[in-house]
C-alpha positions, 0 to 999 in steps of 0.5 A: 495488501492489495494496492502491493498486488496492483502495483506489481501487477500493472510495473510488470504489465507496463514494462512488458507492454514497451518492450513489446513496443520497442520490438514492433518499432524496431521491425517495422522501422517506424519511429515515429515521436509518439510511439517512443513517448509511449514506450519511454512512458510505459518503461519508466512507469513500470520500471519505477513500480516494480523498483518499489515492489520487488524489494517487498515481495519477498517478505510478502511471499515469505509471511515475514512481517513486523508488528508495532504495538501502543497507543493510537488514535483514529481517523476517519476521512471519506471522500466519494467513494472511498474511505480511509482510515487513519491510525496514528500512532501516539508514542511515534507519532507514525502514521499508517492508512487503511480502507474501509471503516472499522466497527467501533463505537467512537472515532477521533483525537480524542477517544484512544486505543490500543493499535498493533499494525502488521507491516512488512519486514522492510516497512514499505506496505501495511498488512493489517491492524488490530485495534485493542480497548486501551484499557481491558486490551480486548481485541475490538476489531481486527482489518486488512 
């Protein structure tokens, strides 16, 4: 849910930013070609976050989000810093990321469980997941 505030955040930034650009430009008349390659990049950047965020936000505004449920697998890949969390899902074989690595006892291919992913009605961000012990289905972790 983050990265959705952080792309919502920097679109509407940069789209502000190079029409403040643009306005600066036109009153001091200095259109020069760096100062059009910045403004034309800060609104194409911009425009093309927001293009990818609005349509979601009001689900997220609203709390109006989808779950799917069944079996999954989990992988872990850490590089730097960072570290992602796979959940793949065995009966569609969709794939949803997370960060952050949750507490479970075993991860891999070989070890499944029970997944239910939280995403937005329009299926473009993930919410959150619960992981289930495949067997007893007691909910084991529950991450954002």
């Amino acid at each position: 849910m983050a990265v959705f505030y952080i792309m919502l955040i920097v679109g509407t930034f940069s789209t502000l930013m190079a029409v403040i650009l643009f306005g600066f430009m036109l009153v001091e008349k200095n259109f020069t070609l760096l100062n059009i390659v910045k403004t034309a990049g800060a609104l194409l950047l911009g425009v093309f976050l927001l293009v990818i965020t609005l349509p979601s936000l009001k689900y997220i505004l609203l709390e109006e989000y989808d779950v799917i449920g069944g079996d999954c697998t989990i992988d872990i890949t850490s590089s730097g810093r960072s570290t992602e969390v796979t959940l793949e899902m065995l009966d569609t074989g969709d794939a949803f990321i997370f960060f952050g690595i949750p507490a479970l006892d075993a991860y891999g291919k070989s070890i499944p469980y029970y997944c239910e992913v939280i995403f937005t009605q329009d299926h473009e961000f993930e919410m959150g997941y619960k992981i289930y012990d495949v067997s007893s289905r007691e909910l084991m972790v529950t991450g954002k």
